[in-house]
C-alpha positions in Angstrom: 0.0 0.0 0.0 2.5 2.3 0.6 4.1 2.0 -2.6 1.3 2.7 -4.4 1.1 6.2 -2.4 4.8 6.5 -3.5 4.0 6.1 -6.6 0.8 8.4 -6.9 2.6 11.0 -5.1 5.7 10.9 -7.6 3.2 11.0 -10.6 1.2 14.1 -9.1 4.9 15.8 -8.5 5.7 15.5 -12.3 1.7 16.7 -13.6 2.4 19.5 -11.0 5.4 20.5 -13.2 4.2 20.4 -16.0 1.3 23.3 -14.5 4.0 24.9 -12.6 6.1 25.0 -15.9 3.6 26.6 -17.8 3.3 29.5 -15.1 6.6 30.1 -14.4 7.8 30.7 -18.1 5.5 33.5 -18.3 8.1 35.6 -16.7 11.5 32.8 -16.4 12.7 31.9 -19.6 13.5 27.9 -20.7 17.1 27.8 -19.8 17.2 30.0 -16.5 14.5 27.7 -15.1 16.4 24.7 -16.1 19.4 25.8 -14.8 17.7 27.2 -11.7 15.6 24.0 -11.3 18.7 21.5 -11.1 20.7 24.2 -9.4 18.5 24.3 -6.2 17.4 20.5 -6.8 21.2 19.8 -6.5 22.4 19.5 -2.9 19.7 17.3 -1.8 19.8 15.1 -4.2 23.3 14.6 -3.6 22.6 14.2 0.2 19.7 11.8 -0.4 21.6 9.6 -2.4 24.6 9.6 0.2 22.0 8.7 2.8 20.1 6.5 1.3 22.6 4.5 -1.2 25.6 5.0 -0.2 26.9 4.8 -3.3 31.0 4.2 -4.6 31.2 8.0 -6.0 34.4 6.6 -7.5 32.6 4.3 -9.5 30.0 6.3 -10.4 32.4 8.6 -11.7 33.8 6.0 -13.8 30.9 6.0 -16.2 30.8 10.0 -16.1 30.8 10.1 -20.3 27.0 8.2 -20.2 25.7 10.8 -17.6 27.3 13.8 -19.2 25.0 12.1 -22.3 22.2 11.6 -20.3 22.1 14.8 -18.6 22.2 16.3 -21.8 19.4 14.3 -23.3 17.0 13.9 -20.1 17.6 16.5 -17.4 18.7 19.2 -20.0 17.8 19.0 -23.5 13.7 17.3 -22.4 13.4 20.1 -20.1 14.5 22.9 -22.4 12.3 21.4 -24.9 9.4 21.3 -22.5 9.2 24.5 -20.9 10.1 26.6 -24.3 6.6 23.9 -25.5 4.8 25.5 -22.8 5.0 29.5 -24.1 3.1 27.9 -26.9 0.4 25.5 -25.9 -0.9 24.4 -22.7 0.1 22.1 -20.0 -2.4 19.3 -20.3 -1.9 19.2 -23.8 2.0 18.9 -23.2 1.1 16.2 -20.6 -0.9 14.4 -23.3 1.4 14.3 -25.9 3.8 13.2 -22.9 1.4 10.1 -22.1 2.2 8.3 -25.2 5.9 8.1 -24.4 5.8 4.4 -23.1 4.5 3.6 -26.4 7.4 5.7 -28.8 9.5 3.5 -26.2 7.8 0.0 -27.3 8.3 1.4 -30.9 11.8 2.0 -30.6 12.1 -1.2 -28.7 11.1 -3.3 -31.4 13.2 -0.8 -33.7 16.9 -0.8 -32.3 16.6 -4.0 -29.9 14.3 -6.7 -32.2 11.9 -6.7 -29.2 8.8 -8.1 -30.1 5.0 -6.3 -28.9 2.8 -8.8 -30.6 -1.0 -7.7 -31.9 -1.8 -6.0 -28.9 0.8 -3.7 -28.2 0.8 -2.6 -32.1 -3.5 -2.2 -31.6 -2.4 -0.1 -28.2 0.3 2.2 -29.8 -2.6 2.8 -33.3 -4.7 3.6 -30.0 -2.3 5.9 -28.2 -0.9 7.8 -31.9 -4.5 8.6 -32.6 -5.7 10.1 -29.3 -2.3 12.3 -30.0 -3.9 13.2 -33.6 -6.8 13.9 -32.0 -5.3 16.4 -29.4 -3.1 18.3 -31.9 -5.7 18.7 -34.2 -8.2 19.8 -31.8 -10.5 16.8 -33.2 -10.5 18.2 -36.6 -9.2 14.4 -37.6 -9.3 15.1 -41.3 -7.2 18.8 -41.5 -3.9 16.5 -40.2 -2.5 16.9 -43.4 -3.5 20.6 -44.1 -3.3 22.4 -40.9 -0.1 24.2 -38.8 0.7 22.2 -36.4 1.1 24.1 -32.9 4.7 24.7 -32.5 4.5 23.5 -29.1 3.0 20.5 -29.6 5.5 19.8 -32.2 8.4 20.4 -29.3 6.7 18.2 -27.0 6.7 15.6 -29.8 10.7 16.2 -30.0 11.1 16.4 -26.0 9.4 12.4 -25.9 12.0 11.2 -28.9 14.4 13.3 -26.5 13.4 11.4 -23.2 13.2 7.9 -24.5 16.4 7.8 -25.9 17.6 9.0 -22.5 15.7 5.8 -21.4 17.1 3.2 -23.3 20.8 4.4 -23.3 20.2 4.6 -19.3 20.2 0.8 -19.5 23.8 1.2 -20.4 24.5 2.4 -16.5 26.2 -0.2 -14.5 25.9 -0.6 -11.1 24.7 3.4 -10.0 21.8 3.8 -8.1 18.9 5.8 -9.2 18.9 8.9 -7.1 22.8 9.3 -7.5 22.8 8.8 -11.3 20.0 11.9 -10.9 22.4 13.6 -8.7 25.6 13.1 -10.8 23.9 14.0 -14.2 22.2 17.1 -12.3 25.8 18.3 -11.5 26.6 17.5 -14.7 23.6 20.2 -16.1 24.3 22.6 -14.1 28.2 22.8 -15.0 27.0 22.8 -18.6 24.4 25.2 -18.7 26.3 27.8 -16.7 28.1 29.5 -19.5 24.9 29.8 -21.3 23.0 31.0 -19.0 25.8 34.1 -18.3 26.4 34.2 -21.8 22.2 34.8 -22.2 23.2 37.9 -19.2 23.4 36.3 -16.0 20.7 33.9 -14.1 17.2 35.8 -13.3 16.0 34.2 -10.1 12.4 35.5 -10.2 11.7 38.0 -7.9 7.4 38.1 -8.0 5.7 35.8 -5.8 3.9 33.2 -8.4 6.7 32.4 -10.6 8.8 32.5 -7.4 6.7 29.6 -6.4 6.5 27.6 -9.2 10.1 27.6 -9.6 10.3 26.0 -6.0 7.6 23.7 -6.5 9.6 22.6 -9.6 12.8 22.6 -7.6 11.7 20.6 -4.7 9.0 18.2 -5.5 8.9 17.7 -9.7 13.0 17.5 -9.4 13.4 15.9 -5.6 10.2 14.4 -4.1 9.2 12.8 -6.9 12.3 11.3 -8.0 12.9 9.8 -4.1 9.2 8.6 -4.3 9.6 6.9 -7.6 12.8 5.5 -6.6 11.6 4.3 -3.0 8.9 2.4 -5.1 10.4 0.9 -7.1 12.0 -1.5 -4.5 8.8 -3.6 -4.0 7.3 -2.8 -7.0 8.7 -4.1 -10.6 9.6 -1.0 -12.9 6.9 -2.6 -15.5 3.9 -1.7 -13.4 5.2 1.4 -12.0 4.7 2.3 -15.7 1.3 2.0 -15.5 1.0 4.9 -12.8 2.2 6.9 -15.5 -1.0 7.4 -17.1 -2.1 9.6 -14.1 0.3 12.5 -15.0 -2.0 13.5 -17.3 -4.7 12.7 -15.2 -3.6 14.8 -12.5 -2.2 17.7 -14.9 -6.1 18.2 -15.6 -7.1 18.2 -12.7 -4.7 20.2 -11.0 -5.8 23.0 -14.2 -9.8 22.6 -13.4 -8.8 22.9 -9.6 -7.1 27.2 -10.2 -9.7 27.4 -13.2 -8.4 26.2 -16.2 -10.8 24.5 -18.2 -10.9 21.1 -20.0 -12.5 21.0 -23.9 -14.6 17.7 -24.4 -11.5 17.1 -27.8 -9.0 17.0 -24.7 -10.9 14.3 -22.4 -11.4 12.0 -25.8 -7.9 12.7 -27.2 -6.8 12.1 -23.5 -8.8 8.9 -23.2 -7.6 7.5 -26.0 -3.7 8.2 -25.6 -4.5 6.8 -22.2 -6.2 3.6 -23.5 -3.5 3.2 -25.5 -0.6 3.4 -23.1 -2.2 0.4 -20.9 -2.6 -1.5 -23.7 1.1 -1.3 -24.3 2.3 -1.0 -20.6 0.1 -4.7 -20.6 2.8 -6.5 -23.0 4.3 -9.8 -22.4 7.6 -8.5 -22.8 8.0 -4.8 -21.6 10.5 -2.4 -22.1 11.4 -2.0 -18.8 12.2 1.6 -17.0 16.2 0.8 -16.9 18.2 1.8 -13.4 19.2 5.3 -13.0 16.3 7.2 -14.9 13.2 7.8 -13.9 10.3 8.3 -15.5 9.5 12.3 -16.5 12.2 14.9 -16.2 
């Protein structure tokens, strides 16, 4: 039982960024929050992991080319592409297009690894592509073609591509535990990002109260609690049916909008429904591709 709180706590961490993301880049921009995000997430990650895993930093250090990759790819690059997403379109659209990840992830698991999803995962991932199609083209199905796309639906679509190839090259980590691979490949985006973000004129910590706000909620529970939660879960519960849990991000993402009056079009709850659908449908194969040690599951 109280794994399955972990786990629905983690998941309603992550929808909360994605709602806390789209508020605070109305005055932050992409990279300062980034950079702010893992700056302030930073120390207690490290701690937790000493704490908690106690791991050979020596070791860890070994493998420091992979997380300098995957920092790039899933603390830095998904994160960038997500917030600069959410100037254009709106967080439970972003945490839609976000659901159908675990399905890109069968996709490419079938596409660089021979795995094999049989004729239910390929009905699930037709499923989950269409509720997408549905969402992006606000249920005008047939204008897919002829329409724009919104430009930040189409960086959301990059930021999943982004985030599950930072999933399946994790599986390349050896031996580091989860919260420390966080905390190394944090370290590793804050070094990175810092001569941007002075190059860009110096970091901006936001001085008005909401943004303020949003960039702590960000900091410490999308980028610490959630990660600890997920993590601490994962110890009783297999990695394949954590996945599952997944599908309440978006869930909780429209909920969290109806709750300080954002409101949900009837497109959105099909669209959602069906990405949803899909996702279990996927998440319910015989041979998973299984959330790999030292990642976790949103950014």
């Amino acid at each position: 039982m109280k794994s399955v709180v972990f786990l629905v706590l983690a998941t309603l961490f992550w929808a909360g960024n994605f709602v806390a993301g789209e508020a605070a880049v109305a005055s932050i921009t992409p990279l300062d929050l980034t950079f702010l995000r893992w700056l302030l997430a930073l120390i207690p990650l490290l701690v937790i992991a000493q704490l908690t895993e106690k791991p050979d930093w020596r070791a860890v250090w070994r493998q420091w080319p992979l997380h300098l990759l995957l920092a790039a790819l899933g603390l830095a690059g998904f994160n960038l592409l997500l917030y600069v997403a959410l100037q254009y379109t709106s967080a439970l659209n972003a945490s839609l297009i976000n659901a159908v990840n675990p399905a890109l992830l069968a996709v490419l698991g079938v596409l660089l690894f021979k795995e094999r999803i049989g004729c239910r995962g390929v009905l699930g991932i037709a499923i989950g592509l269409f509720g997408v199609v549905v969402v992006l083209t606000d249920g005008q199905i047939g204008t897919v073609f002829s329409r724009t796309p919104n430009f930040g639906d189409l960086l959301m679509i990059g930021a999943i591509v982004v985030w599950s190839f930072y999933t399946l090259l994790g599986r390349r980590l050896r031996g580091v535990p989860p919260i420390t691979a966080t905390a190394m490949q944090a370290l590793f985006v804050v070094v990175g990002l810092a001569p941007f973000t002075i190059a860009a004129g110096g970091v901006r910590f936001p001085t008005e109260t909401a943004p303020l706000l949003a960039l702590l909620y960000i900091a410490v529970f999308a980028s610490v609690g959630s990660y600890v939660f997920w993590n601490a879960a994962l110890r009783s519960v297999p990695p394949s049916r954590a996945g599952i849990y997944l599908n309440l991000i978006a869930v909780f993402t429209a909920l969290i909008g109806l709750a300080i009056g954002t409101p949900i079009s009837l497109v959105q709850v099909i669209g959602g429904a069906l990405v949803i659908g899909g996702v279990v449908l996927t998440s319910l194969l015989p041979r998973r591709i299984r959330q790999p040690q030292g990642t976790s599951a949103l950014g």
